[in-house]
C-alpha positions in Angstrom: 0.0 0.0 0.0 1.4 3.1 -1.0 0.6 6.1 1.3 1.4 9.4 -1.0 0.8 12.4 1.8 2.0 16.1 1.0 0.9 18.7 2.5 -0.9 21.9 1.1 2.1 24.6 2.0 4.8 24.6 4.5 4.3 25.8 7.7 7.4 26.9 10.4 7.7 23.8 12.8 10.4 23.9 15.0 12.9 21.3 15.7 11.7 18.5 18.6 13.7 17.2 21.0 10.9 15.5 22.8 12.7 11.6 24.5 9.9 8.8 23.9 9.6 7.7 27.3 8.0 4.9 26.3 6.7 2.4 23.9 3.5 4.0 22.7 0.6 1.6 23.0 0.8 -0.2 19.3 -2.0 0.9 16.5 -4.8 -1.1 18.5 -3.9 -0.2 21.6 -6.5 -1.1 24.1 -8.7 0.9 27.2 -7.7 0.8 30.6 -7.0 -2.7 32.4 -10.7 -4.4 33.4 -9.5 -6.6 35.1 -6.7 -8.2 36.9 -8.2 -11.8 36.0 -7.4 -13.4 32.6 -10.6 -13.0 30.5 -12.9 -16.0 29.5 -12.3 -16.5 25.7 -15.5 -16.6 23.5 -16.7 -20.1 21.9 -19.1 -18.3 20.2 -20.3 -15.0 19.3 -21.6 -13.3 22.6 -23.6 -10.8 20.4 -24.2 -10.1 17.1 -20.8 -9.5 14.6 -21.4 -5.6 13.6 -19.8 -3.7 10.9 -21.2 -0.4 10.7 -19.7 2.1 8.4 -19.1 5.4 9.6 -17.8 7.4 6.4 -19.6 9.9 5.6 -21.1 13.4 6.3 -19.8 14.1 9.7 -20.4 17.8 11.8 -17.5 19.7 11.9 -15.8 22.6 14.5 -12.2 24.4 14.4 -11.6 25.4 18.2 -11.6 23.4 21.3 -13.7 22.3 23.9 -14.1 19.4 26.1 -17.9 19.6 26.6 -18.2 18.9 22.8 -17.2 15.2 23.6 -20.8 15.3 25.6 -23.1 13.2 23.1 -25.5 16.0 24.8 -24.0 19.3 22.9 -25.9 20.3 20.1 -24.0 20.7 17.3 -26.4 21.7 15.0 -24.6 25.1 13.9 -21.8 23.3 13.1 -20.5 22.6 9.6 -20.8 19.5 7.4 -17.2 17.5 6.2 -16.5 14.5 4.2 -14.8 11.6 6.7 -12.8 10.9 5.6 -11.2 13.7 2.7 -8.4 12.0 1.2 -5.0 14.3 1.1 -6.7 15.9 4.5 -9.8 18.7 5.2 -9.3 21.7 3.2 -10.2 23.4 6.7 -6.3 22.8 7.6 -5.2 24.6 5.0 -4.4 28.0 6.8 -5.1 26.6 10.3 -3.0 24.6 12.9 -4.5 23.7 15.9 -7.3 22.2 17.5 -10.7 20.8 15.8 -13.6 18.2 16.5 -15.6 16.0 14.6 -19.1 14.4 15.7 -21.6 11.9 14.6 -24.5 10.8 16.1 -25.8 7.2 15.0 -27.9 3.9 16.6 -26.3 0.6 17.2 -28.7 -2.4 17.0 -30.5 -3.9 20.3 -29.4 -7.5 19.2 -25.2 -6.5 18.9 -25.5 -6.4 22.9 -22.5 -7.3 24.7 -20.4 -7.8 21.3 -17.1 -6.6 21.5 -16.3 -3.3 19.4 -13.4 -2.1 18.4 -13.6 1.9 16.5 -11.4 2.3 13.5 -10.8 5.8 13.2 -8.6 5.4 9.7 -5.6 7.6 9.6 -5.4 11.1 10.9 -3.1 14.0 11.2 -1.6 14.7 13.4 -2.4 14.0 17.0 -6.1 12.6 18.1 -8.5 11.8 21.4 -11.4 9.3 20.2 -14.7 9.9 22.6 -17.9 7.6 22.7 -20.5 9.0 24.2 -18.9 10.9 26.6 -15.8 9.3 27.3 -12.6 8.7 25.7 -11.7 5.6 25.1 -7.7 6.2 23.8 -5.7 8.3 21.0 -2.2 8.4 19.6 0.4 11.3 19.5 1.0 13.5 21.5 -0.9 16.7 23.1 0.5 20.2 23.4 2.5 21.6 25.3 4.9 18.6 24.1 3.2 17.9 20.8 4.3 14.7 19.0 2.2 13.7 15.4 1.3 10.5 14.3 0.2 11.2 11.5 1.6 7.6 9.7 -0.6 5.7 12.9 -3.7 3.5 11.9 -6.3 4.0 14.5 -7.8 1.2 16.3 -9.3 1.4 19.3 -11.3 -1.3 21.2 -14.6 0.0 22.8 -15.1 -0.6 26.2 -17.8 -2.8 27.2 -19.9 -0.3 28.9 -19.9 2.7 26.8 -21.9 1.4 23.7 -25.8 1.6 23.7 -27.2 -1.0 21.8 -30.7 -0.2 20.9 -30.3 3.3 21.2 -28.3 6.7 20.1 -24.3 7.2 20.4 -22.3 9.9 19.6 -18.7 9.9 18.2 -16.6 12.9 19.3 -12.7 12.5 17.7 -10.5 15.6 19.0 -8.1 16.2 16.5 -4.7 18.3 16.5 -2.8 19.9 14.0 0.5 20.6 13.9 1.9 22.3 10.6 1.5 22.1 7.0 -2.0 20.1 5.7 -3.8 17.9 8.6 -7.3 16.1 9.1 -9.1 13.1 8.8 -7.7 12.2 5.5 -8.2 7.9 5.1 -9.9 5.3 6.6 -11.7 2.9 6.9 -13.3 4.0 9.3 -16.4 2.6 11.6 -17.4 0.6 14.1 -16.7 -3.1 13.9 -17.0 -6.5 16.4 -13.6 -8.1 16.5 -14.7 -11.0 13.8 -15.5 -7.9 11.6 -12.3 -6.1 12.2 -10.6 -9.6 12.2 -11.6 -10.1 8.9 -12.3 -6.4 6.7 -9.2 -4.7 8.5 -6.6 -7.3 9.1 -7.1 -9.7 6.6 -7.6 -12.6 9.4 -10.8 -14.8 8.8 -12.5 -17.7 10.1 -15.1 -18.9 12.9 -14.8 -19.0 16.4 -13.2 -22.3 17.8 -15.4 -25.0 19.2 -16.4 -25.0 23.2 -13.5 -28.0 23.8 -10.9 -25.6 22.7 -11.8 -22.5 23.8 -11.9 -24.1 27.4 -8.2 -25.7 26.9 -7.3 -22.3 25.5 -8.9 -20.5 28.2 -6.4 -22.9 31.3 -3.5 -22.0 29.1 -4.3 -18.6 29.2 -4.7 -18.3 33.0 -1.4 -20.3 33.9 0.4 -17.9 31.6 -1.6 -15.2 33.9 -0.7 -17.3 37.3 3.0 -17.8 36.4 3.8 -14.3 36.0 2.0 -13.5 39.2 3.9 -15.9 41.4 7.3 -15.0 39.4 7.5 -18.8 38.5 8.9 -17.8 34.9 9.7 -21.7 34.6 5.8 -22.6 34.5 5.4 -19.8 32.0 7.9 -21.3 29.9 5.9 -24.6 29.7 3.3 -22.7 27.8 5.7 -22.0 25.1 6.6 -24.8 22.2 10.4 -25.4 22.0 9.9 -23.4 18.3 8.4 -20.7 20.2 8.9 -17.8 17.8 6.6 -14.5 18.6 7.4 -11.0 16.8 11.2 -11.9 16.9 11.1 -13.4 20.4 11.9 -17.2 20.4 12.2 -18.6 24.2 15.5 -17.8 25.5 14.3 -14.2 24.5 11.3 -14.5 26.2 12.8 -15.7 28.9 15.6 -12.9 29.5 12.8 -10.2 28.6 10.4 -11.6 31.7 13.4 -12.5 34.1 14.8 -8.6 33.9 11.3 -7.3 34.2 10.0 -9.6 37.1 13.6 -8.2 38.8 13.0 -4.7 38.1 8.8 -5.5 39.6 8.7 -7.7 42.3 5.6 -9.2 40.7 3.9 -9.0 36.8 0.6 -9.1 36.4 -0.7 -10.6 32.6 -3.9 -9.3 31.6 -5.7 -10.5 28.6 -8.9 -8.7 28.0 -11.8 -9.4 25.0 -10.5 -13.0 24.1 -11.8 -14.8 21.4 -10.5 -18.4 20.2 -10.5 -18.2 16.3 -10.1 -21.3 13.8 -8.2 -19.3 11.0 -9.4 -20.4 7.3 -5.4 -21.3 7.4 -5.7 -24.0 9.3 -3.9 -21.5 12.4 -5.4 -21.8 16.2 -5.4 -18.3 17.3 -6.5 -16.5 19.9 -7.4 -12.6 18.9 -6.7 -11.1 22.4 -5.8 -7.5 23.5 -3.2 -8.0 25.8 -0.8 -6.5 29.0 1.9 -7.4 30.9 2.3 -4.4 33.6 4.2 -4.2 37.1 6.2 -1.3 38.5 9.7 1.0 37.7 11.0 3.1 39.7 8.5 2.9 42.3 5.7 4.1 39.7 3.0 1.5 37.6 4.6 0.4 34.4 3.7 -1.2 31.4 6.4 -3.7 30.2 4.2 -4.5 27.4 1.4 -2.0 26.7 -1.7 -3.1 25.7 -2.0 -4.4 22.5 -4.3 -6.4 20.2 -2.6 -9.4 20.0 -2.8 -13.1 17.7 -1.5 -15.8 19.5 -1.2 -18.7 17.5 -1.5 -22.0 19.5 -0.2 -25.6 19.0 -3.3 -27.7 19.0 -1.4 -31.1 19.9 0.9 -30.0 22.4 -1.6 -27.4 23.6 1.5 -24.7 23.8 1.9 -21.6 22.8 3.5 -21.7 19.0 4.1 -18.0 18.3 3.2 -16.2 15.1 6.7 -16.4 13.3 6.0 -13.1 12.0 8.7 -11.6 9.3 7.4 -7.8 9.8 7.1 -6.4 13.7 8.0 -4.0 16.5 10.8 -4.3 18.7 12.5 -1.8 20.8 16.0 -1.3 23.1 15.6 -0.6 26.8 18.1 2.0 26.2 20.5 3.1 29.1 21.9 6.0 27.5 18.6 7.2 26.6 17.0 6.0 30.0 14.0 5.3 27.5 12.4 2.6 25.3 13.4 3.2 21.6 11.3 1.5 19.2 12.3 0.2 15.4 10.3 -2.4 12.9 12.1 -5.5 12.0 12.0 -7.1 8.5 13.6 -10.9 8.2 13.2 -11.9 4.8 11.5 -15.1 3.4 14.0 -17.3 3.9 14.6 -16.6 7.6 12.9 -19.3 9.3 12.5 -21.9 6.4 16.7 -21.6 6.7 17.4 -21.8 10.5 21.0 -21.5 10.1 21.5 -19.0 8.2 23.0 -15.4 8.6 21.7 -12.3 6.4 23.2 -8.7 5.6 21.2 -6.1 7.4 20.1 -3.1 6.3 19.3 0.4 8.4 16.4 2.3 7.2 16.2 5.9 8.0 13.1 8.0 7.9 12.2 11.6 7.2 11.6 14.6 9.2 8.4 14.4 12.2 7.9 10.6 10.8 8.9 8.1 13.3 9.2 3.9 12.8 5.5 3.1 12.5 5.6 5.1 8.4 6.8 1.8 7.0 3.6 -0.3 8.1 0.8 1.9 6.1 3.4 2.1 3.1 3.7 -2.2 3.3 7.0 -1.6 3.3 7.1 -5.6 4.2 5.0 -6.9 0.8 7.7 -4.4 -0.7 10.7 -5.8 1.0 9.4 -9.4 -0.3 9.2 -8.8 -3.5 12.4 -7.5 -3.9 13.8 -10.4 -2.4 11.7 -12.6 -4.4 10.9 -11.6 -7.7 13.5 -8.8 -8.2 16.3 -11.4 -7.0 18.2 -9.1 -4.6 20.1 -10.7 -1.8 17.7 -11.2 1.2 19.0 -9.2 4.2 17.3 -8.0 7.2 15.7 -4.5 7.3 15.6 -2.3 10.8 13.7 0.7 10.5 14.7 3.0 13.6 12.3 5.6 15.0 14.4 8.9 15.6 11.6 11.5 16.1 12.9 14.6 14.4 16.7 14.3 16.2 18.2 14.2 12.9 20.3 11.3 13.5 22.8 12.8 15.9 23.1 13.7 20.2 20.8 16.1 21.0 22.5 18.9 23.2 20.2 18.9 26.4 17.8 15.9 24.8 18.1 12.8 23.3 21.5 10.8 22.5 20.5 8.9 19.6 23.5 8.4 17.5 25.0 7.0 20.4 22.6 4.7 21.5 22.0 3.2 17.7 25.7 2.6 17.4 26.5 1.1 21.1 22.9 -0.3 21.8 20.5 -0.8 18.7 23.2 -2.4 16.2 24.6 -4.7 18.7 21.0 -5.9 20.1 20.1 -6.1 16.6 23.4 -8.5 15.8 22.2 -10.5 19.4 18.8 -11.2 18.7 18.9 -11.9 14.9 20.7 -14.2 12.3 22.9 -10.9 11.6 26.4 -11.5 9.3 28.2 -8.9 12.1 30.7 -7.1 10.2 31.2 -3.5 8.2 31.0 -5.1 4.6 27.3 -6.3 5.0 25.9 -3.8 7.1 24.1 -0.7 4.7 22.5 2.3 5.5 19.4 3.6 3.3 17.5 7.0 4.3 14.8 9.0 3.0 15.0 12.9 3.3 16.2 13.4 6.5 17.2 10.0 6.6 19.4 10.7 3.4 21.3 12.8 5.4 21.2 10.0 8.2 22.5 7.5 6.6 25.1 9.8 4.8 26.0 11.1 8.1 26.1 8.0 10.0 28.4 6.0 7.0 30.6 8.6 6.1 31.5 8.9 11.0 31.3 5.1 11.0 33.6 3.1 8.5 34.6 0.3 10.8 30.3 -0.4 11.0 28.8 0.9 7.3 30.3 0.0 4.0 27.1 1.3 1.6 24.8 4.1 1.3 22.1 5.4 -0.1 19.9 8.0 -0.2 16.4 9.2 -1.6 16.6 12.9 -2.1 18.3 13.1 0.4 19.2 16.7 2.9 22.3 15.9 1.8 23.7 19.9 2.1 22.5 20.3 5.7 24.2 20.3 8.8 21.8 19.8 11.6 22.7 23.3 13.2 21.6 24.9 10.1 17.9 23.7 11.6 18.4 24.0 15.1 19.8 20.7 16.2 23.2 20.4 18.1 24.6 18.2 20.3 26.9 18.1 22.9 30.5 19.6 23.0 30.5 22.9 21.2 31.1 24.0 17.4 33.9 21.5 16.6 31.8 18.3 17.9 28.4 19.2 15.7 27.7 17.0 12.5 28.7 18.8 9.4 26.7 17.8 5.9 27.0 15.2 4.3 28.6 17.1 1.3 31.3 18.6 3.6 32.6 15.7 5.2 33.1 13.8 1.3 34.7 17.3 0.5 37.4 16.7 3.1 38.0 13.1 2.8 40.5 11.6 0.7 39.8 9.3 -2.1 41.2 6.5 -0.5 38.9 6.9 2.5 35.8 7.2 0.5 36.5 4.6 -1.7 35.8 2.0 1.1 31.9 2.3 0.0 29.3 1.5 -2.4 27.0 5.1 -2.7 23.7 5.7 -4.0 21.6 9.0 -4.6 19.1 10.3 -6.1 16.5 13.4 -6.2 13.4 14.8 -8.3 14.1 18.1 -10.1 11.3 20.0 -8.7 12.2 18.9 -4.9 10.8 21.3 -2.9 13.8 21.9 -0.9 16.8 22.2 -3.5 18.2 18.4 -2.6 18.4 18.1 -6.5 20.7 20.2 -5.8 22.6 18.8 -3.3 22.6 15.6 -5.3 24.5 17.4 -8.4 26.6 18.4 -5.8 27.6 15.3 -4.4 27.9 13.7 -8.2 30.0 16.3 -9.1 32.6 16.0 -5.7 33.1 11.9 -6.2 33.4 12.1 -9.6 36.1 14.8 -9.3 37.6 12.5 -6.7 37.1 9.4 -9.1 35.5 7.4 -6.4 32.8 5.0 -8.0 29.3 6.1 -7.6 25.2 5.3 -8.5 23.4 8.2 -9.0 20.0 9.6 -10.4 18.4 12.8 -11.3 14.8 12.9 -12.2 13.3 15.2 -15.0 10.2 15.3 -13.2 8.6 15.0 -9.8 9.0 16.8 -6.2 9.7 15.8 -2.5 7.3 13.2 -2.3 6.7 9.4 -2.0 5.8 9.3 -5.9 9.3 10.7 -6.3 11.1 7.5 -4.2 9.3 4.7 -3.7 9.1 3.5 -7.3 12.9 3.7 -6.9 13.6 1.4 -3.7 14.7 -1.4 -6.2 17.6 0.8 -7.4 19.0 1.7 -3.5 18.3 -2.0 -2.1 20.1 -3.3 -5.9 23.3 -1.4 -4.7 23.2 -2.9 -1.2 22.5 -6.2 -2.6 25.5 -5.7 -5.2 27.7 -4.8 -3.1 27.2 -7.7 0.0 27.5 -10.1 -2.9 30.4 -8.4 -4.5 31.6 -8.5 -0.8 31.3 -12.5 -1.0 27.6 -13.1 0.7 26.9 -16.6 0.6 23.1 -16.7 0.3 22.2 -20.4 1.5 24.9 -21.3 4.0 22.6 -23.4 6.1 21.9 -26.8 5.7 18.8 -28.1 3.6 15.8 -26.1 3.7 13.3 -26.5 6.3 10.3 -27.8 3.4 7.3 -28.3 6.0 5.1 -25.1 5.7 5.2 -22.3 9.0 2.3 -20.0 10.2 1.4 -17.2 7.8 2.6 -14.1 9.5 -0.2 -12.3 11.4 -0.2 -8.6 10.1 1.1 -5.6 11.9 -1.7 -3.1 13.0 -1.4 -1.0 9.7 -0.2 -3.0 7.5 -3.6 -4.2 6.1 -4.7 -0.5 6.1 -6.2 0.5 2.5 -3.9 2.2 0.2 -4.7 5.5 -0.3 -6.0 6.8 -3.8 -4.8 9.9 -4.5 -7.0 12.1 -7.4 -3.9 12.9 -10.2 -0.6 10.5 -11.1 2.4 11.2 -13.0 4.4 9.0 -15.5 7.8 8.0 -15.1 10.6 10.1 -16.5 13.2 8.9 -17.3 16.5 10.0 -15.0 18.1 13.1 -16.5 21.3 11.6 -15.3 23.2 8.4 -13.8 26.6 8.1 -13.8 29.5 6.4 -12.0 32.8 6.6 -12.7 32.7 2.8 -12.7 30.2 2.7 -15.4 27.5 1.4 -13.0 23.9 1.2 -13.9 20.9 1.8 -12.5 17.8 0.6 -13.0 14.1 2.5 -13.0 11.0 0.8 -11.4 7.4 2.7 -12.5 6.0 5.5 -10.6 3.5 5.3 -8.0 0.7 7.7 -8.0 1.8 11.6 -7.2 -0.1 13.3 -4.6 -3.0 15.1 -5.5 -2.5 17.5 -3.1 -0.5 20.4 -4.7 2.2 22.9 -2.0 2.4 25.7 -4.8 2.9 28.9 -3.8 5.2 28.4 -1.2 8.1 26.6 -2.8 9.7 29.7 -4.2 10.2 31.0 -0.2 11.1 27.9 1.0 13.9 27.4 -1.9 14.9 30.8 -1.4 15.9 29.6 2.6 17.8 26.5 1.6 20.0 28.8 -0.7 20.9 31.1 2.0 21.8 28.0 4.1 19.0 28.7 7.4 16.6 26.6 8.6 14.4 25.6 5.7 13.4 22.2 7.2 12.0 24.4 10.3 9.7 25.9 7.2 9.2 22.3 5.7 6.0 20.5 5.4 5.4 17.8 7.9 4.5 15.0 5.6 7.0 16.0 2.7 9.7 16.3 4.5 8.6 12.4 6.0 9.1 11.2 2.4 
């Protein structure tokens, strides 16, 4: 799914420094805790399976005020919006800041006590979700410490005693903006029972399991609960099978993860709330469960694993827990340098479980500016990932796609310390927990605006960890003071640009890499620019090179995405030119595994965005090694058109000052 987002005009957003401190609660992050109990799984439907669509003609407020989440309020004098307006509202187009939405609609008598989950689509940037009355969750951050999450699906489940079935129910969603273009601007959105969601969201169909297994389910489910709660870890460990595989977790992970939290708690307490046992039409036992593991830090309530929709898949003959042996998932470091969680998505390719013993390149891949992690799951960045290692031929590696706020890839003076914990905690965790080949020659960096500069930055100060490069039009001619972003030690320790550090390195030193770059020649911020630049300094050095210039196109995902085959082609050139040898296991594992249960967002619809643009073909690519590159089609170009701002915003990044402050929010992403 391709998500093409930019905005209307660029807005001044200054730099954040905010530290995560910690793992948000995942896209279908749950309510409060019920209960400190296990919940009794359903055998069969208790209710009525709903899908109500809620697109539509919704009533419509700029301003703020809690009292319009009050289903009493009378909106009436309010005005009438499409929900959702793909590209966002029109009403954000000279307005940040706070709006609300409302609709007023009746559930049926016969749904009651069915479990509900709202889908509130995709919205930008920051929302509060409220049914009838009270809010039941949202994702970013409020002011004063505003954090978008803009790239977030929204999935909320409904708890049980705010619905009223047989009667009216109002829908009050709080929505912030931050800069550039915002609003509810894709879906789906409505209100669906968990077999509904289960199967028109995620992609995950099939009936409820019979009463035999739901009760078997249902014991395995509370010793799980009672183990944690004694701190027997042992008799939690017997619920696992021995190929226990869960979102990158097999069961000496597990293990580690639950002993260091029970030490840090005292006690853990497992909650599973709005169970239902499901006989997937692929044959899979799983149990669709919204799930917490909580206890205490420091003295305070803690959530070692926030609540989150989970799919546990289930060995029916050894009545064990099997794990999902999903390829595309969240992680995170408990970093000490950060004294915060620090989230990334992992990608193992296809071949990583059917060949158990064998080690992969990895690649690091860097977002843009106010994106964060989560941006690669509504893109399916995994389907993408698979195909080039399938039917494009490209040597499988790993993919980690850090979340890095908008630190631009360096210490923060007085915030975050994020270069230094991705090199001294994130790569080496990284090289622990997965099949990783550990070395310089087949570890790459890829980045995408912001991340250009990223990965740039980080390859050119690292040569004993990165060996290849790439970048998608790339900030390539930015230092991160130039937008408000130093770190620690004074002028000599700040991160110069990318094109400064290759202008003062020898040949010999940069030859030591494969590079690749490339840039549309109507980017909104001049990195065409950069990118001539850069062609022109390695060339004149005569250090071997991949680069592209587009006729056509702006700072956008239409302008990049069509093009990953060309940045992953050099990384996969270069770890087999560097001797990668791609099946050194023993024979295949040939018996089938679980299909992966999706990521929340991954299944989201792709947006369809009103106008496209061809392909053009690059107005240059050269090396002076003769190497060429490759053009994939063009995804569809936003239909949301920035003009009448690029001209300013240009004009800043050729006096050198801060014209990613100025930049649009969900450009400057791409």
């Amino acid at each position: 799914m391709d998500l093409t987002l930019t905005p209307p005009r660029p807005k001044r957003h200054d730099a954040r420094r905010p530290l995560i401190a910690s793992v948000a609660a995942l896209a279908i992050a749950a309510a409060p805790l019920l209960a400190l109990a296990p919940a009794t799984p359903s055998a069969a439907a208790s209710g009525t399976s709903v899908n109500l669509d809620l697109t539509g003609q919704w009533q419509f407020s700029l301003g703020d005020e809690l009292a319009w989440a009050d289903p009493a309020f009378d909106d009436s004098t309010w005005s009438a919006v499409t929900v959702p307006e793909v590209g966002g509202g029109r009403e954000f187009d000279d307005y940040d800041g706070f709006a609300w939405y409302r609709l007023t609609f009746d559930l049926p008598a016969e749904a009651a006590g069915t479990n509900l989950v709202a889908s509130m689509g995709f919205m930008d940037d920051v929302d509060e979700v409220y049914l009838n009355g009270t809010r039941i969750n949202g994702s970013g951050s409020l002011p004063p410490d505003a954090e978008s999450q803009w790239f977030e699906q929204r999935l909320y489940p409904v708890p049980a005693a705010l619905p009223v079935f047989g009667g009216s129910n109002t829908l009050a969603v709080r929505l912030y903006d931050m800069t550039g273009g915002g609003g509810w601007y894709h879906g789906p959105v409505g209100l669906y029972s968990k077999d509904a969601l289960r199967e028109e969201v995620l992609g995950i169909s099939g009936p409820l399991a019979d009463p035999e297994a739901t009760s078997w389910v249902g014991d395995l489910l509370a010793t799980q609960a009672g183990a944690l709660a004694s701190g027997d870890i042992d008799a939690y460990l017997a619920t696992l099978s021995a190929d226990y595989v869960h979102d990158g977790r097999d069961r000496a992970r597990r293990e580690s993860e639950l002993r260091q939290w029970l030490a840090e708690s005292g006690s853990l307490t497992l909650t599973d709330a709005s169970v239902e046992v499901v006989e997937s039409s692929d044959g899979r036992l799983v149990v669709d469960t919204n799930r917490t593991i909580s206890g205490m830090r420091d003295g305070a309530p803690f959530s070692f694993q926030p609540t989150t929709q989970e799919f546990l898949t289930l060995d029916r003959e050894t009545r064990t827990e099997k794990g999902n042996r999903s390829r595309f998932f969240r992680d995170y470091v408990e970093s000490a340098v950060e004294d915060a969680r620090r989230e990334y998505i992992t990608y193992l390719p296809p071949s990583y479980f059917t060949q158990p013993n064998r080690e992969f390149p990895v690649v690091y891949l860097l977002h843009g500016f106010n994106g964060g992690s989560r941006e690669w799951e509504p893109r399916d960045f995994g389907t993408k990932l698979d195909e080039l290692y399938t039917t494009g031929g490209l040597a499988e590696s790993i993919v980690i796609m850090p979340d890095a706020d908008s630190l631009w890839y360096v210490d923060n003076d007085g915030g975050a310390p994020w270069r230094t914990m991705f090199t001294t905690e994130m790569i080496p965790q990284v090289d622990e927990q997965y099949r990783t080949l550990d070395s310089r020659e087949y570890r790459g960096l890829s980045g995408v605006s912001m991340g250009g500069f990223g990965a740039y930055s980080l390859g050119l100060a690292y040569p004993e960890l990165f060996s290849s490069m790439a970048s998608h039009m790339g900030a390539l001619n930015l230092a991160p003071a130039q937008v408000g972003v130093t770190s620690p030690g004074g002028p000599q320790a700040q991160s110069a640009s990318p094109l400064t550090v290759v202008a003062g390195l020898p040949a010999e030193a940069l030859s030591r890499y494969d590079y690749f770059f490339d840039a549309c020649e109507f980017d909104d911020y001049a990195f065409d620019d950069a990118a001539r630049s850069l062609d022109t300094l390695l060339t004149g050095k005569g250090v071997a090179h991949t680069y592209a210039l587009y006729p056509e196109g702006r700072h956008n995902d239409a302008c990049w995405v069509p093009r990953i085959a060309d940045s992953f082609g050099m990384h996969s050139d270069h770890v087999r030119a560097a001797g990668l040898v791609e099946n050194n296991g023993p024979d295949p594992v040939t018996e089938p595994t679980p299909t992966p249960t999706p990521t929340p967002g991954t299944t989201a619809p792709a947006v369809t965005p009103p106008t496209s643009t061809a392909t053009p073909a690059p107005v240059a690519a050269s090396t002076p090694a003769a190497a060429s590159t490759s053009r994939a089609q063009v995804v569809a170009a936003t239909g949301v058109d920035p003009s009448g701002a690029i001209g300013a915003v240009l004009a800043l990044v050729a006096a050198g000052i801060a014209l990613l402050v100025l930049g649009r929010r969900r450009a400057l992403n791409r």
